[in-house]
Rosetta silent file (secondary structure, phi, psi, omega in degrees, C-alpha in Angstrom):
SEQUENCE: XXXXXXXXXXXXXXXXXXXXXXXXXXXXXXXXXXXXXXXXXXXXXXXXXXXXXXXXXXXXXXXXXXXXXXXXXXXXXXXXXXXXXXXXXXXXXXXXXXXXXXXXXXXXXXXXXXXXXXXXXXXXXXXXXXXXXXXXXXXXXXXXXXXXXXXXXXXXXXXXXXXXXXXXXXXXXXXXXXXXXXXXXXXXXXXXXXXXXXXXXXXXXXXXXXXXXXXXXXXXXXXXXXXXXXXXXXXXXXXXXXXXXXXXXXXXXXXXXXXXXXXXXXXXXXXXXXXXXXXXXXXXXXXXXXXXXXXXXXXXXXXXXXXXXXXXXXXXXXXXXX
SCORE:     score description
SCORE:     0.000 S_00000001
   1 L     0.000  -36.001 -172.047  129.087   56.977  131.404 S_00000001
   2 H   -56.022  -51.790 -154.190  133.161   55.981  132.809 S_00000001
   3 H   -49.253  -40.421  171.840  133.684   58.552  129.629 S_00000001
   4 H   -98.760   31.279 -160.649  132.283   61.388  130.913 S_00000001
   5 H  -100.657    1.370  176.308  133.423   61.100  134.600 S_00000001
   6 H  -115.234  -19.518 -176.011  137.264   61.057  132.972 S_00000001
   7 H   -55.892  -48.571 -161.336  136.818   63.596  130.391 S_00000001
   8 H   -65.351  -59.322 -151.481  136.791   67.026  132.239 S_00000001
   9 H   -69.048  -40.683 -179.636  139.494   66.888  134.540 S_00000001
  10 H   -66.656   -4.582  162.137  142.156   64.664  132.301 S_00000001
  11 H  -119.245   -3.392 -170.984  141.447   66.771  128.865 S_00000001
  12 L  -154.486   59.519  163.069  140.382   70.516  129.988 S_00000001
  13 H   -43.299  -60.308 -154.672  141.605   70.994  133.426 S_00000001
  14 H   -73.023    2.805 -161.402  141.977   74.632  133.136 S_00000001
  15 H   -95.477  -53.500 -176.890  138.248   74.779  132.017 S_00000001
  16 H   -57.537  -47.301 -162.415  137.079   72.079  134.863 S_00000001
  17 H   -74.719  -37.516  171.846  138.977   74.126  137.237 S_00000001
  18 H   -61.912  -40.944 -162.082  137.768   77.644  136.117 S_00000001
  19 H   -84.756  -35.425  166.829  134.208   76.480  135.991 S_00000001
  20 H   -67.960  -34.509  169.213  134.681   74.924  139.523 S_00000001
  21 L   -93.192   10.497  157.414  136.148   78.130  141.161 S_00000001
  22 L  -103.736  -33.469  166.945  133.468   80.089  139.969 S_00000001
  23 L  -108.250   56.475  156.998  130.643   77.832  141.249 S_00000001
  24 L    -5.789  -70.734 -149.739  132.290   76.227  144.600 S_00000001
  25 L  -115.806   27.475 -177.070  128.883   74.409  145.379 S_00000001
  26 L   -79.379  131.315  129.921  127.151   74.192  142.281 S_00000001
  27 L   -48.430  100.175 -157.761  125.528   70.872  140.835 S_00000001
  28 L   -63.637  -35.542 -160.945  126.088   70.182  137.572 S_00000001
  29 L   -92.396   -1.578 -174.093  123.530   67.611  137.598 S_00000001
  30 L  -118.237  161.255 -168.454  120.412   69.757  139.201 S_00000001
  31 L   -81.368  165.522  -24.787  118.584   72.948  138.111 S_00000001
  32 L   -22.139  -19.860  174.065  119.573   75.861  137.410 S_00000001
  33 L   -95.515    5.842  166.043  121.545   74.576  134.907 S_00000001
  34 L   102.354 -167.863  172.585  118.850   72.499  133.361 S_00000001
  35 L   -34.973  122.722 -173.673  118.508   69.001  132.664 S_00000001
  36 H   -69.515  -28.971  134.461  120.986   66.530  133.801 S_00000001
  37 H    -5.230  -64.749  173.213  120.949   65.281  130.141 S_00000001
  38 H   -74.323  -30.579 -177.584  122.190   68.603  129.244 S_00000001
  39 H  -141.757   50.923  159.729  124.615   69.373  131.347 S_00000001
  40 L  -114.993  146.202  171.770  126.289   66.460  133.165 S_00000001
  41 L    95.808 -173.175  177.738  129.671   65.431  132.510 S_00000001
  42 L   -26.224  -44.123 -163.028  132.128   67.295  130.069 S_00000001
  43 H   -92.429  -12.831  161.711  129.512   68.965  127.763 S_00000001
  44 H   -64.900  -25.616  175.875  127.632   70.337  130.534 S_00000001
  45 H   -67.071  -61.193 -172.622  130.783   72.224  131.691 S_00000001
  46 H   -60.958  -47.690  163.930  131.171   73.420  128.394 S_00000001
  47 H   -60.995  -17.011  173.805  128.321   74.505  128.031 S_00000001
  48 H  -119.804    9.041  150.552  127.607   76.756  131.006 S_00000001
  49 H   -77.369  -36.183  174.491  131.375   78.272  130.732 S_00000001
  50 H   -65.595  -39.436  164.752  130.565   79.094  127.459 S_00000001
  51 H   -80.922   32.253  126.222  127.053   80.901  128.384 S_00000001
  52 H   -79.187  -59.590  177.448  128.942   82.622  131.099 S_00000001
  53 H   -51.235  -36.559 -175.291  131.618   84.113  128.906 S_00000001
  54 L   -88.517   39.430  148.521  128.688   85.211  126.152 S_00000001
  55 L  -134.228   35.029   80.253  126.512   86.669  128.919 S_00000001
  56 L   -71.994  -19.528  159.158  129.512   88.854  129.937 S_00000001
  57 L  -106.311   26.766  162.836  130.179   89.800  126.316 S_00000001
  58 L  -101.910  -26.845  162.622  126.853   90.595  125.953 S_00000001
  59 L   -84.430  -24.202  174.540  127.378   93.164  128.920 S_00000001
  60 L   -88.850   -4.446  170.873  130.077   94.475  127.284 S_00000001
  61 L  -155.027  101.870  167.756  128.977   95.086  123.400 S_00000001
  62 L   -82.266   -3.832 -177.366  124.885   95.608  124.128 S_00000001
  63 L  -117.789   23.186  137.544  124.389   95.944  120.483 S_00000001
  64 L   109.539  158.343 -169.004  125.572   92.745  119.817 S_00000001
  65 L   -25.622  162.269  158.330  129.237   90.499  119.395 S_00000001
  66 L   -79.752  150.950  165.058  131.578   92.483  116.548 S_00000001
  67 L   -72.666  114.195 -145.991  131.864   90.458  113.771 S_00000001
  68 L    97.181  -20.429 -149.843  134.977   88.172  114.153 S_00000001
  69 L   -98.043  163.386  159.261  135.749   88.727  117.519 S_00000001
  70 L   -12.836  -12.000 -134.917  135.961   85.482  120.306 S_00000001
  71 L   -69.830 -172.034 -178.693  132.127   84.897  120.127 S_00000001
  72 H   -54.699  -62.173  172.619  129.970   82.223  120.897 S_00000001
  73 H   -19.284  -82.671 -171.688  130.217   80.627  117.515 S_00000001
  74 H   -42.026  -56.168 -168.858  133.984   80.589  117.785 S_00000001
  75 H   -56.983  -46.706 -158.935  133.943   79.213  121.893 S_00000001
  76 H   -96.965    3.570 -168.219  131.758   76.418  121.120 S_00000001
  77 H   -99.548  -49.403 -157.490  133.027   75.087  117.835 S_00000001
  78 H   -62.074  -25.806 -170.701  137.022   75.312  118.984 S_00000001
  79 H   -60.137  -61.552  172.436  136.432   72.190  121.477 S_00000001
  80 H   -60.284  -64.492 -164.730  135.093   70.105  118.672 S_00000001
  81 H   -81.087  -29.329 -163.714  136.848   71.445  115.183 S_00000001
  82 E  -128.544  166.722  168.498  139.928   72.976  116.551 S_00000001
  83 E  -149.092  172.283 -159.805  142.717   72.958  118.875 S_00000001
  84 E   -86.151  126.975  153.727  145.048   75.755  120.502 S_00000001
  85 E   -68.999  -70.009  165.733  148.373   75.616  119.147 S_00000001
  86 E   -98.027  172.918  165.135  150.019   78.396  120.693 S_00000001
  87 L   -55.877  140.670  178.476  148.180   80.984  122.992 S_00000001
  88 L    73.967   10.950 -168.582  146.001   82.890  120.531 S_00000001
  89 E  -157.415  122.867 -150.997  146.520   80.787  117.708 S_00000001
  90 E  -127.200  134.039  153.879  144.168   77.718  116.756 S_00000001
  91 E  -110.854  147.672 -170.108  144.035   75.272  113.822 S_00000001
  92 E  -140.939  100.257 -178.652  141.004   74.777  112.128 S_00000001
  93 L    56.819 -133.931 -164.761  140.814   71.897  109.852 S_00000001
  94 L   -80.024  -32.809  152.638  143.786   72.424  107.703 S_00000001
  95 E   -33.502  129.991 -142.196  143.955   76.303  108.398 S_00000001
  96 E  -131.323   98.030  167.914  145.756   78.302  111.160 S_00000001
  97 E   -68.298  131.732 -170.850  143.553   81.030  113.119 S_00000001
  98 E  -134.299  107.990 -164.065  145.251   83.925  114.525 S_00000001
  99 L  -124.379   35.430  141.938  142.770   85.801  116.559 S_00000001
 100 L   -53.819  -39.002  177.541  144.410   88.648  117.659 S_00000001
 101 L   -93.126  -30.990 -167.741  144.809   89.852  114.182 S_00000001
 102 L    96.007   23.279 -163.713  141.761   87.958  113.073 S_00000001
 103 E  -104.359  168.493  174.241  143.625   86.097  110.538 S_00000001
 104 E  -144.093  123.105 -168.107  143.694   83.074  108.536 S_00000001
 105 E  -125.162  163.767 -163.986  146.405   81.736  107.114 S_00000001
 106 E  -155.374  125.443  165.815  146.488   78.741  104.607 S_00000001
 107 L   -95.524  156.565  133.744  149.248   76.696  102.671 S_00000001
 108 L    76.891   81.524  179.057  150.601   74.689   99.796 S_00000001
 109 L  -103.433   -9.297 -176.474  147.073   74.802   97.720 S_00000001
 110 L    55.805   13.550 -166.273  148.781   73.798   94.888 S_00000001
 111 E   -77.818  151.502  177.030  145.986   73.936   92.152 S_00000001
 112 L   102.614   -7.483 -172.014  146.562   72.962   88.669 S_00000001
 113 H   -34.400  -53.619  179.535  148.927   69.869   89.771 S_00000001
 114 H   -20.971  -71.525 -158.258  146.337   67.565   87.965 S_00000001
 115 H   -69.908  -18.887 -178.878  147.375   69.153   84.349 S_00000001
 116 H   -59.896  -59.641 -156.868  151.310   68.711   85.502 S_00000001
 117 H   -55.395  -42.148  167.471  150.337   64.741   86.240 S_00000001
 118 H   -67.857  -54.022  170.425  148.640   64.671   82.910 S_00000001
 119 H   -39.482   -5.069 -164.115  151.495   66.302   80.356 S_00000001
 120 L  -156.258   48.075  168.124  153.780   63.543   81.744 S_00000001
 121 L    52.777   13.737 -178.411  150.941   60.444   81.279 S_00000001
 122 L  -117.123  134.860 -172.241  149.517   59.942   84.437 S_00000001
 123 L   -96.029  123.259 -174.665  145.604   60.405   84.421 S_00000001
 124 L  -105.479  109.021  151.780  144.497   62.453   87.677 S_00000001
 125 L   -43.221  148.531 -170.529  141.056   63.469   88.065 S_00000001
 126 L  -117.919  134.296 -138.300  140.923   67.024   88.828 S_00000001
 127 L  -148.666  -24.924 -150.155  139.298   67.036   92.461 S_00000001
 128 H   -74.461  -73.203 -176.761  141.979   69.395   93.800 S_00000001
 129 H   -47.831  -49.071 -158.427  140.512   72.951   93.738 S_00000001
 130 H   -70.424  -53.987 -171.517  136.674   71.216   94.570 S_00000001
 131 H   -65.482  -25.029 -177.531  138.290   69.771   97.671 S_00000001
 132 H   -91.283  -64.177  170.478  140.180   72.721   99.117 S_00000001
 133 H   -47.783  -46.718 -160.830  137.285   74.895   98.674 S_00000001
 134 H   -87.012  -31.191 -177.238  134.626   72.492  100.552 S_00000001
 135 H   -78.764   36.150  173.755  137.021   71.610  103.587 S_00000001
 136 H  -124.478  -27.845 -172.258  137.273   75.662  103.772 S_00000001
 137 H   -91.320  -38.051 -163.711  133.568   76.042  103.493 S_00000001
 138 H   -90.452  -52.706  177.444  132.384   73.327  105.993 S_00000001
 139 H   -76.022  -23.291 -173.419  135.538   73.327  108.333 S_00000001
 140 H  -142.525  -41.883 -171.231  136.610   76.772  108.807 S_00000001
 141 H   -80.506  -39.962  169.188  134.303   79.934  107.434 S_00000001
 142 L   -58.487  -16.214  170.037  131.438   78.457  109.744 S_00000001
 143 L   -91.958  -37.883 -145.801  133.872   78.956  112.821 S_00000001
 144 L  -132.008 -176.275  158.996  135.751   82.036  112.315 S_00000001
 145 L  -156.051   90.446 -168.119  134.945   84.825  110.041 S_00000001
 146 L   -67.209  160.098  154.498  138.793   86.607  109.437 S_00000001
 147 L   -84.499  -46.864 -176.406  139.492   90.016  108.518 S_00000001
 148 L  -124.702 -141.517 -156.645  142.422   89.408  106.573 S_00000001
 149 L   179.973   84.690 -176.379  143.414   86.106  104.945 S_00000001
 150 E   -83.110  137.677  160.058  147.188   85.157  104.293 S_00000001
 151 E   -84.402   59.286  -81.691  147.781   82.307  101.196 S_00000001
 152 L  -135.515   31.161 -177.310  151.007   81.376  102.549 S_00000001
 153 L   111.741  156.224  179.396  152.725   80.245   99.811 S_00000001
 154 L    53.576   32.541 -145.910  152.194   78.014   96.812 S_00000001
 155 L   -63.213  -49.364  154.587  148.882   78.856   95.848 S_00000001
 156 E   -74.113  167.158  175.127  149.669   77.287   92.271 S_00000001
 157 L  -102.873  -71.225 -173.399  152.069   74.233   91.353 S_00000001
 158 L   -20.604  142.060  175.591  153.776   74.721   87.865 S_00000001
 159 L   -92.310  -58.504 -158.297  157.187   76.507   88.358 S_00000001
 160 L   -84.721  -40.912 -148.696  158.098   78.129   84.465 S_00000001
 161 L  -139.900  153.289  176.412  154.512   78.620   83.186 S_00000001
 162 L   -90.406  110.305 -171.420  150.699   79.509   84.297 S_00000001
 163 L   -86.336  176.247 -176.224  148.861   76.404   82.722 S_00000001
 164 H   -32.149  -66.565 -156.471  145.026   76.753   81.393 S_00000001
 165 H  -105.421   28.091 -176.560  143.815   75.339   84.055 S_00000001
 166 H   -93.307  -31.887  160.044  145.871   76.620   86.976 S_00000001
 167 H   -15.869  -66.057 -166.995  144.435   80.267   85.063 S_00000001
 168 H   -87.680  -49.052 -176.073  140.677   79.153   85.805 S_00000001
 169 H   -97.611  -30.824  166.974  141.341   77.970   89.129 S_00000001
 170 H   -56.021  -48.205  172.086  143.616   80.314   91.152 S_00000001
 171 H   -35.747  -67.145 -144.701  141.144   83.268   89.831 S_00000001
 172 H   -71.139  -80.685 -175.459  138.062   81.333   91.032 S_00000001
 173 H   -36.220  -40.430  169.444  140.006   80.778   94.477 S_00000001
 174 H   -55.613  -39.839  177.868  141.222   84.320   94.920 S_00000001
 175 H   -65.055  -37.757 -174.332  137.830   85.749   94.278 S_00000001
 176 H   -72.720  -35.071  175.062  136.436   83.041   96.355 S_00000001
 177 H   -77.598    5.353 -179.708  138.811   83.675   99.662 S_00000001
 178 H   -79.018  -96.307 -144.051  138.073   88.126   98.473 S_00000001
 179 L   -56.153   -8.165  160.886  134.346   87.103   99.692 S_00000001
 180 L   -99.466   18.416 -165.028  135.501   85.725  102.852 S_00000001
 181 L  -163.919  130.930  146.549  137.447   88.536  104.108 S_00000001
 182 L   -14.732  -89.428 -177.342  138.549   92.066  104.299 S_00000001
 183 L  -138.161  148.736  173.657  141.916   91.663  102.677 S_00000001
 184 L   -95.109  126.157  177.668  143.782   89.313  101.145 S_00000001
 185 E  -110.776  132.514  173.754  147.556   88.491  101.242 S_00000001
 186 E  -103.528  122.051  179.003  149.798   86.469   98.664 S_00000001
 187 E  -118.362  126.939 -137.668  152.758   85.142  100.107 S_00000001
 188 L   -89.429  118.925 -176.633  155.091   84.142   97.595 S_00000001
 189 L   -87.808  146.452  153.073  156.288   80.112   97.630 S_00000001
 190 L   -20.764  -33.285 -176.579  158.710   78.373   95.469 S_00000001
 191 L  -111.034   24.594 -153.343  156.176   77.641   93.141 S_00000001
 192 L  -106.319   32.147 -170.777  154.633   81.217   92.835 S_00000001
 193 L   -76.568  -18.353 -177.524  157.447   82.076   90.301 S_00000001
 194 L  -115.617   24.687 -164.656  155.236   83.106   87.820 S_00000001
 195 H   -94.707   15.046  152.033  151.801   83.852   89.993 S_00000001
 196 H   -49.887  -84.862 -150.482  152.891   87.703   88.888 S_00000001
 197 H   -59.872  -27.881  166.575  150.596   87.881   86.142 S_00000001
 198 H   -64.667  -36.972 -177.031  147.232   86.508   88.094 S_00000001
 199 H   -58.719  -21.335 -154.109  148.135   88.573   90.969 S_00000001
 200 H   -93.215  -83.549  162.138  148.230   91.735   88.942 S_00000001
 201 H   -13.609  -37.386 -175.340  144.710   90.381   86.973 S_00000001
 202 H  -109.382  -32.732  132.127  143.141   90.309   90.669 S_00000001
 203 L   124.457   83.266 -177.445  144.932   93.729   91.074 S_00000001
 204 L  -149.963  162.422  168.296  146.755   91.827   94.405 S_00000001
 205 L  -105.260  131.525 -156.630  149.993   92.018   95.632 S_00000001
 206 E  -118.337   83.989  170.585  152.342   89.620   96.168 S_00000001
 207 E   -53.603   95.856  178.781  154.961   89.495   99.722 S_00000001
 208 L   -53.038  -49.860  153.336  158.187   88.071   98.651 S_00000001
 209 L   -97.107  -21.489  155.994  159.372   87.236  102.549 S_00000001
 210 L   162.179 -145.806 -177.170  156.081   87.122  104.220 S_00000001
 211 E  -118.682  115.928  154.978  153.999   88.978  106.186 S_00000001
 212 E  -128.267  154.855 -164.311  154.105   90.235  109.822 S_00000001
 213 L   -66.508  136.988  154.945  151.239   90.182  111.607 S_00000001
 214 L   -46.402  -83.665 -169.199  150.798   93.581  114.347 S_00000001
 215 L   -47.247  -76.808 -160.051  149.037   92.317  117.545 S_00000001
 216 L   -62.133  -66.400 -172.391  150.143   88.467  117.607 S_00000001
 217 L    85.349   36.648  169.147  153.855   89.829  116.079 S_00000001
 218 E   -95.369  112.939  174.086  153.091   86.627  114.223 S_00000001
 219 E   -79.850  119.501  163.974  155.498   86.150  110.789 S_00000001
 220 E  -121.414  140.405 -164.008  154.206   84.380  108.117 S_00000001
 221 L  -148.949  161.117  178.085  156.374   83.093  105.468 S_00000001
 222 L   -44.243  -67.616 -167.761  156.822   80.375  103.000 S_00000001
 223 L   108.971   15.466 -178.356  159.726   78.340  104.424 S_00000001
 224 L  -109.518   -6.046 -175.957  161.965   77.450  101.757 S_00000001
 225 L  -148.070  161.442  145.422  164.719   80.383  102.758 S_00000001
 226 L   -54.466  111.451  175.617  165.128   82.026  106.202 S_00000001
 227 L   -75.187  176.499 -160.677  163.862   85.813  105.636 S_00000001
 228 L  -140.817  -16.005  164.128  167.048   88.605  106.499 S_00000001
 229 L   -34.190  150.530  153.691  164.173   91.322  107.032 S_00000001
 230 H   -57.237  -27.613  177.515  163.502   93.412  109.728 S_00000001
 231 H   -70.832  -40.033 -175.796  159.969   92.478  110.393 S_00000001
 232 H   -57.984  -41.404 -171.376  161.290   88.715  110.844 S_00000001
 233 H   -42.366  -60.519  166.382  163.386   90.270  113.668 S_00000001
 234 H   -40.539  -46.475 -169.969  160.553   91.325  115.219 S_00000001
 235 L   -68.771  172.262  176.905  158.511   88.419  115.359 S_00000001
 236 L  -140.848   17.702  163.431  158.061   86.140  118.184 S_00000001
 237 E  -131.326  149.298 -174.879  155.953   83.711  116.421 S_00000001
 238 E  -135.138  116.659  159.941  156.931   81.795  112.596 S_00000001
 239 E  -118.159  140.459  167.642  154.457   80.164  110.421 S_00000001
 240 L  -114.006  179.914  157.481  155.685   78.178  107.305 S_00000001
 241 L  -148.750 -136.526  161.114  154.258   76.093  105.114 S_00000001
 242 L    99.720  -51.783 -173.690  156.521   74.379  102.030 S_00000001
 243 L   -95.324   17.950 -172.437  157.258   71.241  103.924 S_00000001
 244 L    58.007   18.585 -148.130  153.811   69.147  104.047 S_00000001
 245 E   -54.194  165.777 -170.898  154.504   67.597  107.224 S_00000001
 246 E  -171.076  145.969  175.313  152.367   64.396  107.698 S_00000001
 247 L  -137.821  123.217 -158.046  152.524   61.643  110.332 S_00000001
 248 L  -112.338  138.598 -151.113  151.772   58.222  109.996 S_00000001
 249 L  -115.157  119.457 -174.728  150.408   56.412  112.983 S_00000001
 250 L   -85.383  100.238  177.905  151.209   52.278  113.662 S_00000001
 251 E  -134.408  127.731 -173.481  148.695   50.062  115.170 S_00000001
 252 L    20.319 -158.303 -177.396  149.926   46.001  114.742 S_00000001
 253 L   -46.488   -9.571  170.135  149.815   45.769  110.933 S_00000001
 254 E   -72.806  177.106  179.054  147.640   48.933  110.124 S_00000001
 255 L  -173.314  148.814  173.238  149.333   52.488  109.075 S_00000001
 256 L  -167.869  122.852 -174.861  147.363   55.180  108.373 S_00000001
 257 L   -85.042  133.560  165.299  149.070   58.842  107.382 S_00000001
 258 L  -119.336   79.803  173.887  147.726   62.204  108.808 S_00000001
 259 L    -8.753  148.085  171.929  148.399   65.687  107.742 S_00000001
 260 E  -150.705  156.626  144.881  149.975   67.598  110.478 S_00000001
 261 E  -134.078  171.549  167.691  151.379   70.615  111.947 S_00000001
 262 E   -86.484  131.623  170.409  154.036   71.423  114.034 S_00000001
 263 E  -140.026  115.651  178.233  154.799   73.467  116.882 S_00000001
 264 L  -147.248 -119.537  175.486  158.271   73.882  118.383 S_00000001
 265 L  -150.706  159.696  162.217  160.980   76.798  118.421 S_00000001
 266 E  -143.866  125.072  175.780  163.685   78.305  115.854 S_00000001
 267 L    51.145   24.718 -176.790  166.020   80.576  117.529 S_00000001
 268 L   113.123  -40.716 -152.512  164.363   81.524  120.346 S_00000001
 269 E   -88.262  133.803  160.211  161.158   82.315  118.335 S_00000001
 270 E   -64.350  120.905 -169.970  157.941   79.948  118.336 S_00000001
 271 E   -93.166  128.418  151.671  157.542   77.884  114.874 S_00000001
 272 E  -113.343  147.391  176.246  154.453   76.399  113.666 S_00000001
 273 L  -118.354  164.117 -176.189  154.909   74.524  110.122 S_00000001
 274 L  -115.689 -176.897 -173.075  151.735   74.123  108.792 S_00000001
 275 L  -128.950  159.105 -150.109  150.505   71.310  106.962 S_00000001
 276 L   -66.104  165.068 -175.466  149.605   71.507  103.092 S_00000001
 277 L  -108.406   -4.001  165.756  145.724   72.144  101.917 S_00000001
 278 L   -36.728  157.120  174.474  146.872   69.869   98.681 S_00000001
 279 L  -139.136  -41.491  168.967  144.298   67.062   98.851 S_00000001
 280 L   -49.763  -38.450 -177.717  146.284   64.874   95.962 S_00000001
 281 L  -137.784  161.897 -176.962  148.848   63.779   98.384 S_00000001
 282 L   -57.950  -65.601  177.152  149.097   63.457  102.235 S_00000001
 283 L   148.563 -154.402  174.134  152.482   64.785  102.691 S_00000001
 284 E  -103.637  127.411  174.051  155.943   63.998  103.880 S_00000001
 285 E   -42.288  138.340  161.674  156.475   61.512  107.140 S_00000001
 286 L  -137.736   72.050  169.989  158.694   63.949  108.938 S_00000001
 287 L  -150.054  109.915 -167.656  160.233   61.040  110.803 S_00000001
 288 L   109.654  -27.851 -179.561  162.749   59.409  109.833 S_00000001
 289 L   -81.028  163.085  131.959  163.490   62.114  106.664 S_00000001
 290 L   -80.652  132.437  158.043  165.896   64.937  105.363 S_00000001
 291 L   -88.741  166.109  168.697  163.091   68.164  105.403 S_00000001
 292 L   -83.342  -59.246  173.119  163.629   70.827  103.086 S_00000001
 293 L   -30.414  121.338 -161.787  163.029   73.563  105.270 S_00000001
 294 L   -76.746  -36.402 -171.623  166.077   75.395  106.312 S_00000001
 295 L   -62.651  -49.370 -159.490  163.600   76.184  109.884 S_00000001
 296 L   -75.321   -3.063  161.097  163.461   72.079  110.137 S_00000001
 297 L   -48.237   47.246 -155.449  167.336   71.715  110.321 S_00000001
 298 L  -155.815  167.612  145.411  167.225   70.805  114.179 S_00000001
 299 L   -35.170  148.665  165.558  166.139   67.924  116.209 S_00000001
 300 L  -171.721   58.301  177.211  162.356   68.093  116.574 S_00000001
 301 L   -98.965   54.971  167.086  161.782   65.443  119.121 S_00000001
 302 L  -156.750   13.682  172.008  160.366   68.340  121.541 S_00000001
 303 L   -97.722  133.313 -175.030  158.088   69.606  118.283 S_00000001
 304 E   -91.219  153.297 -163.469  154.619   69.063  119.240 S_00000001
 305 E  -126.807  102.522  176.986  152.325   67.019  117.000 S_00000001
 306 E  -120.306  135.230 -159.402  148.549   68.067  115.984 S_00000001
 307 E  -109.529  139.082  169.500  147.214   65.585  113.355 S_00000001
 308 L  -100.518   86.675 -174.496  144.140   66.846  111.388 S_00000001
 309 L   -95.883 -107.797  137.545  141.624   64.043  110.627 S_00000001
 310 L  -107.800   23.011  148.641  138.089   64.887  111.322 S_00000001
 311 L   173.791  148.741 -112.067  139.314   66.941  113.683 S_00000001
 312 L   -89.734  119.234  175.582  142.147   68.088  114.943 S_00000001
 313 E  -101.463  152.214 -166.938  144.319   65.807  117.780 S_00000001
 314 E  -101.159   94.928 -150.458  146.961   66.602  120.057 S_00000001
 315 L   -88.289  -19.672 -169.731  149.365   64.006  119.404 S_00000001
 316 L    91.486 -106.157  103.920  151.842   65.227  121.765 S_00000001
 317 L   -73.358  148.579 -167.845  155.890   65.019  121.063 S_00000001
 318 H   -72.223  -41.647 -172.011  157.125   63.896  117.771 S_00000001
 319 H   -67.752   -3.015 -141.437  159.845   61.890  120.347 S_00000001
 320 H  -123.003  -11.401 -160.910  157.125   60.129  122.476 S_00000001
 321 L   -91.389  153.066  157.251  154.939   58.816  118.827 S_00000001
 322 L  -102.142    0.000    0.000  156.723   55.201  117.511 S_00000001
């Protein structure tokens, strides 16, 4: 009961506060608003700002929600599955919503790693591809439903050659994110030296310095070189991927490692790094390290920290974690 008399105002202010200055005298805990079961404390809040926003976008599109757009779906899911990184811009499970454009962008999938680990004697089950696909299907296509779809580098691992089974599984994934979307974008990673001949096989194209986004004026790009483009100029938001970030969290003798991303600034412009959709390894501690990233060549004790577990937390600053 203490929980939910601490929740609203110390985790959703502007929500508590919005929901309060629209209903001055209301009771949360008496009808009109139903049961006190249903709607006291945090989830009760949530619950009638969210059927207030969808009963004004219900006056506004009478022939029901667009597909994609802000809906209900999206409002009540983001509390639980997701969290805002920037204005407009959400992660969802491992996955980075942009919903101005309506996009989804996703990194470092890595498939085929498995057959690398075998050619050089170490036996990997191959889990990789099975795993990326179900945390995409459970975690993210039930919240959002994008229009376009960025791959944001590194869709395969192998550098010199396209192995058997990297063949079999980047196909099945390209076809599988073509059924979740409008259009698809390949944005070409360090390890995408040779992910010519599949792209061309899926009759896809392949962005050599990224993408930018229209609306948001959101860039997305690998993250292993600093683009020199004009489009980069332009942006006022940077998504990578490339460096895995991952943060591992100390309690007395436990440790336990999290995928993460990042949100801070390069040059003026707001950076998110994203964190990899690889499921063989966590990632890199990026405390404590040399990064790769040319973007991560700064201080980045004022880079905010969102950990993805079974869902996503707002960890705070990187300087304020031990």
């Amino acid at each position: 009961m203490q929980k939910n008399k601490l929740l609203p105002k110390a985790l959703f202010p502007r929500l508590f506060h919005k929901v309060k200055k629209a209903l001055p005298k209301a009771d949360f805990s008496q009808p009109p608003f139903g049961k006190p079961s249903q709607t006291k404390g945090l989830q009760g809040l949530a619950k009638l700002c969210f059927a207030r926003r969808l009963a004004k976008k219900r006056e506004k599109f009478p022939q029901g929600l667009p597909r994609g757009r802000f809906s209900q779906t999206f409002s009540q899911k983001v509390f639980c599955n997701s969290k805002r990184l920037l204005p407009g811009i959400f992660a969802i499970g491992l996955a980075a919503w942009i919903e101005a454009d309506k996009a989804l962008a996703i990194a470092d999938l890595h498939l085929g790693i498995e057959e690398e680990f075998n050619k050089k004697g170490v036996f990997l089950p191959r889990f990789n591809f099975n795993k990326i696909k179900k945390h995409l299907e459970k975690k993210v296509f039930p919240v959002v439903s994008p229009e376009l779809i960025i791959v944001n580098g590194d869709l395969k691992h192998e550098f010199g050659t396209v192995s058997e089974q990297e063949w079999r599984e980047v196909i099945d994934m390209l076809r599988f994110l073509q059924s979740k979307c409008k259009r698809l974008v390949l944005v070409q990673g360090n390890h995408d030296t040779v992910l010519g001949p599949i792209a061309k096989w899926e009759k896809l194209s392949i962005e050599k310095d990224g993408i930018l986004l229209p609306k948001s004026k959101a860039f997305a790009t690998h993250g292993e070189k600093i683009p020199e483009s004009n489009e980069f100029k332009k942006a006022k938001i940077i998504l990578i991927g490339h460096e895995h970030p991952a943060i591992a969290i100390r309690e007395q003798y436990k440790q336990e490692q999290f995928k993460c991303f990042l949100v801070g600034k390069f040059r003026g412009k707001n950076l998110i790094v994203q964190p990899s959709m690889n499921s063989t390894a966590i990632g890199t501690e990026v405390r404590g390290k040399k990064l790769l990233s040319p973007f991560l060549q700064q201080p980045l004790g004022n880079f905010k920290v969102f950990a993805v577990a079974d869902k996503v937390y707002n960890f705070g600053k990187l300087s304020q974690l031990e």
